[in-house]
C-alpha positions as a printed Julia matrix, in Angstrom:
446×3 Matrix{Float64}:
 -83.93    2.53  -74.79
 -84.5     0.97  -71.15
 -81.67   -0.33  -69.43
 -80.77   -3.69  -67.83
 -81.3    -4.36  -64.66
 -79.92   -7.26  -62.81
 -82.14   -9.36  -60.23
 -80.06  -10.64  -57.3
 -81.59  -12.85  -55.02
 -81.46  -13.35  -51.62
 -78.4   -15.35  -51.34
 -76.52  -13.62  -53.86
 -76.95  -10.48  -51.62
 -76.41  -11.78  -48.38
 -72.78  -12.99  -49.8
 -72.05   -8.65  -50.85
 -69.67   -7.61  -48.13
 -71.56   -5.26  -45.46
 -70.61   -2.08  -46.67
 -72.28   -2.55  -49.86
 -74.91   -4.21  -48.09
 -75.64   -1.05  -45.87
 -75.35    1.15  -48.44
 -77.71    3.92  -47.64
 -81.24    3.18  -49.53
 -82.59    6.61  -48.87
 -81.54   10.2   -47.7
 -82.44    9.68  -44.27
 -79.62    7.03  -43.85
 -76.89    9.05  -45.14
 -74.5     9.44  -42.36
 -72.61   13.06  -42.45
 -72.02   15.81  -45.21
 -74.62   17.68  -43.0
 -73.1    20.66  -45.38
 -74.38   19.3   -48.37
 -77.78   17.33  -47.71
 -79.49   19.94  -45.36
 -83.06   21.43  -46.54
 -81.89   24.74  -47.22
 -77.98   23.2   -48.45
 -77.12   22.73  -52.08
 -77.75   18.95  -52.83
 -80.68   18.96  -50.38
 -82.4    21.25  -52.56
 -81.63   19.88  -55.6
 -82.99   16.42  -54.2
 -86.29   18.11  -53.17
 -86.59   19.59  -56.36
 -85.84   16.39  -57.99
 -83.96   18.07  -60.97
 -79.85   17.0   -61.14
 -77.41   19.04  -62.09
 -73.53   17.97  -63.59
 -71.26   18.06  -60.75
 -67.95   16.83  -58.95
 -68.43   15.54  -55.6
 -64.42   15.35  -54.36
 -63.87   13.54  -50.95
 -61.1    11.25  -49.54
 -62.6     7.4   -49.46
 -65.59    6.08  -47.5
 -67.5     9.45  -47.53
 -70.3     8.38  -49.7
 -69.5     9.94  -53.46
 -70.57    7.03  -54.93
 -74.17    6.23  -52.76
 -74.6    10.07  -52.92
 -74.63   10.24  -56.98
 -77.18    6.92  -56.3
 -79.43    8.78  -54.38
 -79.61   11.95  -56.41
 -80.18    9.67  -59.54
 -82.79    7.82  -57.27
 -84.94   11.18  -56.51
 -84.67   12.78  -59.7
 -86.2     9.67  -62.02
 -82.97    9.18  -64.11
 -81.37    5.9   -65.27
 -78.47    5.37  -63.27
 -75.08    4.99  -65.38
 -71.82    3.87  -63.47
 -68.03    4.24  -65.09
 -64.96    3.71  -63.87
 -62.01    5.58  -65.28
 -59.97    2.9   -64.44
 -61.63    0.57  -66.4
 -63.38    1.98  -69.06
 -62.2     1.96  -72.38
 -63.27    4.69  -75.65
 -65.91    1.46  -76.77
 -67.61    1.87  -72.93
 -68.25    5.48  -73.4
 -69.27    5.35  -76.36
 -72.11    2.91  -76.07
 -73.2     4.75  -72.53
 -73.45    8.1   -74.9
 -75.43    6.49  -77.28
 -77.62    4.44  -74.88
 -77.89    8.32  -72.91
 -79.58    9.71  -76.25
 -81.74    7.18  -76.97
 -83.01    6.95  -73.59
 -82.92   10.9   -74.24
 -85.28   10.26  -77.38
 -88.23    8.56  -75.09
 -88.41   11.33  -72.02
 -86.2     9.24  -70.48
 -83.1    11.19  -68.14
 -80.04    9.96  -67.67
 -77.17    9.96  -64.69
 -73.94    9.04  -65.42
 -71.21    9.2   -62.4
 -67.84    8.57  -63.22
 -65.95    6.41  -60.71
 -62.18    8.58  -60.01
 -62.73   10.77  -63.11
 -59.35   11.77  -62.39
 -58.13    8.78  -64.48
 -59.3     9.95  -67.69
 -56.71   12.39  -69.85
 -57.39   15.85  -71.14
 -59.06   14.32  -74.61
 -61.13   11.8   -72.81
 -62.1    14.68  -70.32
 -63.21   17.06  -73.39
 -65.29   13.93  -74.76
 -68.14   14.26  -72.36
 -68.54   18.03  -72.76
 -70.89   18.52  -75.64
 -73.18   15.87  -73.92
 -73.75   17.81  -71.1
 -73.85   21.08  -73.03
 -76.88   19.61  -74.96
 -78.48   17.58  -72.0
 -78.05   14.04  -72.95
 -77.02   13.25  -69.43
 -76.09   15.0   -66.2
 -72.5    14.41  -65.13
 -71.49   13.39  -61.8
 -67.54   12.66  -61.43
 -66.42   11.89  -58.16
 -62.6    11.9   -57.11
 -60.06   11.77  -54.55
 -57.79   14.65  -55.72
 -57.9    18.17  -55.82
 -60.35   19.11  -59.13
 -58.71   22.05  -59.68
 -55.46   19.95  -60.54
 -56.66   16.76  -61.92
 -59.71   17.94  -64.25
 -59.54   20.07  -66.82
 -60.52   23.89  -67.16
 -63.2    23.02  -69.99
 -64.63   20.46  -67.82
 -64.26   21.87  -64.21
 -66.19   25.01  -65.5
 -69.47   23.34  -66.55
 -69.29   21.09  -63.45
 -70.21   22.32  -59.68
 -67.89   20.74  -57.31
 -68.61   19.71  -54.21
 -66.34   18.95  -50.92
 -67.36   15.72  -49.01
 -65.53   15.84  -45.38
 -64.48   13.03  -44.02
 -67.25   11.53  -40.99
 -66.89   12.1   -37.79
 -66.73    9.39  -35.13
 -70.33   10.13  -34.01
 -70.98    9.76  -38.14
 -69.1     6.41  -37.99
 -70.73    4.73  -34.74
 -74.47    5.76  -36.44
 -73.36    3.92  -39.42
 -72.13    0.95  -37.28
 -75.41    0.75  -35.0
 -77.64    0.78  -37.87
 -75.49   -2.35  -39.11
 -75.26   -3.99  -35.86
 -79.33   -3.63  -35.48
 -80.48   -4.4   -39.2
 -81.67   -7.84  -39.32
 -81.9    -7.82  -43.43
 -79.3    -6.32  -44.44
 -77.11   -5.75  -41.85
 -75.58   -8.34  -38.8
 -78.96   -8.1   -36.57
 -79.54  -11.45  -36.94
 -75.83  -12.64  -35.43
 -76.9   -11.53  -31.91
 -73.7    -9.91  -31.47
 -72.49   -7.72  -28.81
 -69.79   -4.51  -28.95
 -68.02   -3.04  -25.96
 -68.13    0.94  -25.61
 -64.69    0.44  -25.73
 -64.67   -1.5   -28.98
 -67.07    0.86  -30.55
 -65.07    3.88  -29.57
 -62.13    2.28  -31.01
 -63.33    1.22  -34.12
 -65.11    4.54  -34.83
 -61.47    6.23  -34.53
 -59.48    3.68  -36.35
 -62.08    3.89  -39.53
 -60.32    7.67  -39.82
 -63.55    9.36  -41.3
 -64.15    6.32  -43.55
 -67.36    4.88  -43.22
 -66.62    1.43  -45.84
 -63.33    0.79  -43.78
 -65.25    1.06  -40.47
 -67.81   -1.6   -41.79
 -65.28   -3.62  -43.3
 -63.27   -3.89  -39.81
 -66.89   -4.6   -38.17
 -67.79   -7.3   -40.25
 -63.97   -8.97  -39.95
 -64.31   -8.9   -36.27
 -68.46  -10.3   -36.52
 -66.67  -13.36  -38.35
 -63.75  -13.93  -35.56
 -65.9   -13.12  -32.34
 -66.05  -15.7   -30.15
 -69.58  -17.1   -28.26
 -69.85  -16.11  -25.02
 -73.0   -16.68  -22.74
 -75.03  -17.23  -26.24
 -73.95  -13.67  -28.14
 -70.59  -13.1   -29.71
 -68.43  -10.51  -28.19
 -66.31   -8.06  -30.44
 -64.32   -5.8   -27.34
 -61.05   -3.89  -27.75
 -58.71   -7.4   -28.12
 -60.49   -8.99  -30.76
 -60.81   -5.75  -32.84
 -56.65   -4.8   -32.07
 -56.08   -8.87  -34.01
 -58.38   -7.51  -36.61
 -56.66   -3.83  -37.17
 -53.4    -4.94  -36.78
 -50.24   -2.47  -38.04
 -53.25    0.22  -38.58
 -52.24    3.16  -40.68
 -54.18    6.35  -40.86
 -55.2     7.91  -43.98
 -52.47    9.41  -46.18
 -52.25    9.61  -50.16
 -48.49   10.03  -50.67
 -49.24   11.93  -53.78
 -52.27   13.67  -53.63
 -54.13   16.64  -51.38
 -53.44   15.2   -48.5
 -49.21   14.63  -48.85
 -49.02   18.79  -49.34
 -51.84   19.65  -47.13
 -50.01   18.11  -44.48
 -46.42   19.21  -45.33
 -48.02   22.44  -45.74
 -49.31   22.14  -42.14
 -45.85   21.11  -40.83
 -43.55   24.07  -42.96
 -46.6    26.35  -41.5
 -46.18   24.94  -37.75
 -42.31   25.69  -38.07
 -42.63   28.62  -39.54
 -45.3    30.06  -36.95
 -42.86   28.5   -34.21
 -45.15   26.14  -32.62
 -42.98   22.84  -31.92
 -45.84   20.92  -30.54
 -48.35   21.03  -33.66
 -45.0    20.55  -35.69
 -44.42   17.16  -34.18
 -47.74   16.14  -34.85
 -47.68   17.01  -38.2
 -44.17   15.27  -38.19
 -45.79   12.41  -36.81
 -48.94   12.12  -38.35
 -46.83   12.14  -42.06
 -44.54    8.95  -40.82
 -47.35    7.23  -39.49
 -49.04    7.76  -42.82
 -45.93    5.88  -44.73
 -44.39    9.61  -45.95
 -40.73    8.74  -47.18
 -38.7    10.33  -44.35
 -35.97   11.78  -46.89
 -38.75   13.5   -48.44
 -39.46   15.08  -45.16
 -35.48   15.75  -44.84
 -35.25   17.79  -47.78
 -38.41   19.9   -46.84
 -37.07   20.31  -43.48
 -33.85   22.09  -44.98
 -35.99   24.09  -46.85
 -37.16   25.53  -44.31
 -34.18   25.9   -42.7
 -32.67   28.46  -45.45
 -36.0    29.42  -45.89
 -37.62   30.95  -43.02
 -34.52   30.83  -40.55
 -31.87   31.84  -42.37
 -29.05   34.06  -40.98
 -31.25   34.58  -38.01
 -29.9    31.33  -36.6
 -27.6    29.9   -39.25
 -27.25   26.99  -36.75
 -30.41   25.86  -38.19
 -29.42   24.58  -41.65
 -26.34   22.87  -40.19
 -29.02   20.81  -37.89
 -31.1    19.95  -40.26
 -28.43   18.53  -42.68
 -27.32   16.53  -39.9
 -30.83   15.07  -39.24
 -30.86   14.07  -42.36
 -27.23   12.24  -42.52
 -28.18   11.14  -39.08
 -31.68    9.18  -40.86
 -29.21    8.13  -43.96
 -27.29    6.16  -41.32
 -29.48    4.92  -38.96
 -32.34    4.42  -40.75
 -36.15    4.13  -39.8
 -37.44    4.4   -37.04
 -34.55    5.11  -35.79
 -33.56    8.22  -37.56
 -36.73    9.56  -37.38
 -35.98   11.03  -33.84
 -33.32   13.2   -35.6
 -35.87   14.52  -37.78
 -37.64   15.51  -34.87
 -35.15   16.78  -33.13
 -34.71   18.92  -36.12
 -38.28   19.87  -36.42
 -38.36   21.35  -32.67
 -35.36   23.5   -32.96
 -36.67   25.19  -36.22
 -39.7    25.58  -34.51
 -38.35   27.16  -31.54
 -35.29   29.33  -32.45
 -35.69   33.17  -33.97
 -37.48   33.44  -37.81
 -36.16   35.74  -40.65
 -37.04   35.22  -44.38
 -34.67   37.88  -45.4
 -32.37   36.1   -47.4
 -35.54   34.11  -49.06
 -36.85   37.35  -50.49
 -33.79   38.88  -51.11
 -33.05   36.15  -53.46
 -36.17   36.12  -55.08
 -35.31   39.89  -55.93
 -32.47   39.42  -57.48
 -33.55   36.52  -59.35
 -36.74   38.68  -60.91
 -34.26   41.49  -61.55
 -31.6    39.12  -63.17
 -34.71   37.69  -65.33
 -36.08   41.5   -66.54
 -32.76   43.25  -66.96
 -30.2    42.79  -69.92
 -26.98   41.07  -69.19
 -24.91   43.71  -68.08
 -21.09   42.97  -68.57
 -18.97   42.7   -65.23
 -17.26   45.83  -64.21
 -13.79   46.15  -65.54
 -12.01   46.91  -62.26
 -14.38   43.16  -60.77
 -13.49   40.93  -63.7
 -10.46   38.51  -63.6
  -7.13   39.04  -65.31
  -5.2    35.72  -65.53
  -3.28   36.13  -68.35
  -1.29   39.31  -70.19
  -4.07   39.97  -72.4
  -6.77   40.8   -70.04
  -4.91   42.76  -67.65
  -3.07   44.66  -70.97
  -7.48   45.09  -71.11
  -7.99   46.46  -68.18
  -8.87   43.55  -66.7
  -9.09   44.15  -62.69
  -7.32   47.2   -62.97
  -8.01   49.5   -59.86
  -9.64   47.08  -58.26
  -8.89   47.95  -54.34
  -8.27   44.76  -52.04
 -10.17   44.8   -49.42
  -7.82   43.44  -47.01
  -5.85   46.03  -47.51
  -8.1    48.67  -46.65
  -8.65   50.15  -43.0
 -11.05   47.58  -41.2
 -10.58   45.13  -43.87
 -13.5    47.12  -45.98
 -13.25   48.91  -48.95
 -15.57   51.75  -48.89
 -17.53   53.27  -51.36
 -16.6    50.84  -54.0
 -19.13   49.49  -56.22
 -19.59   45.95  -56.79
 -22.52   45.71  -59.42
 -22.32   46.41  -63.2
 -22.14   49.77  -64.32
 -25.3    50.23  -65.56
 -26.82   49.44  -62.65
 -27.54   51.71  -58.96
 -26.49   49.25  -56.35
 -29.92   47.5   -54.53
 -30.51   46.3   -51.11
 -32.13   43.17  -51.34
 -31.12   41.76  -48.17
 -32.98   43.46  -45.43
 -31.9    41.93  -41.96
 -34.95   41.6   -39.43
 -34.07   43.02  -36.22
 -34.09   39.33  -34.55
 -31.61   36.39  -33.93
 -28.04   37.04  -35.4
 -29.78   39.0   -37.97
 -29.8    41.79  -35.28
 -26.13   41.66  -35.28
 -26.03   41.43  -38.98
 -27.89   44.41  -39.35
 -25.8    46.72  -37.46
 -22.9    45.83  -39.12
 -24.58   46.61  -42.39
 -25.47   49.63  -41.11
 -22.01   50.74  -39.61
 -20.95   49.93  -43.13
 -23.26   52.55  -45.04
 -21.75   54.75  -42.87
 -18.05   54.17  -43.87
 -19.15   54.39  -47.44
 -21.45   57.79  -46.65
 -17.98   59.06  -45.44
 -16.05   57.84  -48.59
 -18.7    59.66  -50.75
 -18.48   62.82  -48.53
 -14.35   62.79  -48.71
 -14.34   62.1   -52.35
């Protein structure tokens, strides 16, 4: 079976916005994923062997999934298939799969890319499986989130995936002068002129996308104003056209824990300055700042600790301080925050101390409490036994009971908390130790 193909004419095509006009017609005017495209790189030799393969190409927007998957169908002689997840119902699959065998029937291959494949659910996911397995088309999903999350095992392992990188700002300005100087497809014809300035700026405020770039281009092409008998697009006109610009930042994909990962990493390896920008780049992006809060006392209790204990008190407080002021306002509190934890001594002592007791509380029985540790309120329980010679510390010399035993009876007392020799913890430690000592004694004498 042949597909349709629909004949656009000239005017039709001239009203496409640019970036779909400048959509790359060949491999040569790909912009970027050098990586990828190379002679001796993976899809560069599977293009010159003109022979596709199933595959996931993952990338954030404006990297070139979709013209990519074009291409490949292009140089390996397959009928090009297009589906959105978003959009496509059971009915759209299943005439594409039976279009794909039929076309399969007559020597004819087929391509089928899947628009955020993401969308579909495990059972849709498993539908396209035994297709591939037998060959009626090659697969090409492409998707903003992290495949090993968002596509499923049986899928992900017949599928090679792919990382597209975001384009660099040299990528970005080729992309742009190729639109600027293509009189067909492009704005060549508009005689219009761009500042360094302007181009510098746009190529940084299209953040790695190369559609958003264009898009911004052609929006300041239509507002430039004549001057001397070309139309001038310079920093001004493009700051009207960007506006309240905000960077890249999916608040719940791979990049919302790539970059909290970056900042919990910054504080943790006590750099303040990349912690800021972290800190920044996530409330430029639109991150909730209470999110931010919360992860911030995290790491607090989490890789400060007793070292400073100061530090979880200051991060609660930069987080009542943002409940009452608000952003932006409250946002310096976080960063105030942020810089201390940065700065000040590191000890995730207590962190894995806990952790040990928790896997210990989860693999041992329930061991009763101690009969001398367990509370004796009424008659009954102390007629029981209940807290009987139990020794009060504060009655002991230096306020500490020594050598009494505090977990059940079945059970050796463990250290789990291990004070690092930094910070309070320092302090902590010799106390601890000066302890063992009093109960060595005790032992000794008893």
């Amino acid at each position: 079976m042949s597909s349709k193909i629909s004949v656009v004419n000239t005017d039709e095509a001239s009203l496409a916005p640019l970036a779909d006009r400048m959509r790359p017609q060949s491999v040569e005017e790909f912009a970027g994923q050098d990586h990828l495209l190379g002679q001796d790189k993976p899809i560069g030799r599977m293009i010159a062997a003109r022979h596709a393969h199933s595959m996931v190409l993952w990338g954030p927007p404006g990297t070139g999934k979709t013209t990519l998957a074009r291409l490949i169908a292009k140089h390996s002689n397959a009928r090009f298939v297009t589906l959105s997840a978003v959009h496509a119902g059971v009915k759209d699959i299943r005439q594409i799969i039976e279009a794909a065998k039929s076309s399969k029937e007559i020597g004819e291959s087929t391509l089928l890319f899947v628009d955020e494949v993401h969308r579909f659910n495990k059972s849709q996911q498993d539908g396209f499986l035994p297709h591939i397995e037998d060959g009626t088309f090659a697969f090409i999903g492409a998707t903003t989130e992290n495949p090993s999350f968002e596509i499923n095992n049986a899928l992900l392992s017949r599928l090679r995936v792919y990382v597209l990188k975001p384009l660099t700002e040299q990528a970005i300005t080729t992309v742009m002068h190729r639109a600027l100087t293509d009189g067909e497809r492009g704005l060549g014809g508009r005689n219009l002129s761009v500042t360094d300035e302007a181009m510098q700026m746009l190529a940084s405020l299209a953040d790695g996308d190369a559609r958003r770039a264009l898009n911004m281009l052609e929006i300041a092409a239509d507002l430039a104003e004549e001057e001397d008998g070309a139309c001038r697009i310079d920093e001004h006109s493009l700051q009207l056209v960007a506006g309240e610009h905000v960077r890249r930042f999916d608040k719940g994909g791979d990049a919302f824990y790539d970059q909290i990962s970056a900042l919990h990493k910054s504080v943790r390896g006590s750099s303040p300055d990349a912690a800021l920008y972290w800190l920044a780049r996530m409330l430029d992006g639109g991150c909730d700042p209470f999110y931010i809060a919360r992860r911030v006392v995290r790491m607090a209790s989490e890789d400060i600790g007793n070292a400073d204990p100061r530090a979880l008190q200051l991060a609660l407080d930069a987080w009542q301080t943002l409940e009452r002021l608000g952003s932006p306002e409250g946002e310096l509190a976080l960063a105030h925050a942020v810089s201390y934890l940065a700065c000040t001594s590191k000890s995730n002592a207590v962190y894995m101390a806990w952790k040990q007791a928790l896997k210990d509380v989860h693999q041992q029985p329930s061991h009763p409490v101690p009969m001398h540790l367990r509370n004796a309120p009424t008659k009954l329980m102390k007629q029981l036994g209940a807290g009987q010679d139990y020794r009060y510390a504060h009655d002991e010399p230096e306020g500490y009971a020594a050598g009494e035993h505090y977990f059940p009876d079945e059970m050796q007392a463990v250290r789990y908390y291990q004070p690092l020799e930094r910070g309070l913890e320092k302090k902590i430690a010799e106390r601890l130790a000066y302890l063992e000592e009093l109960d060595r004694q005790y032992r000794e004498r008893n």
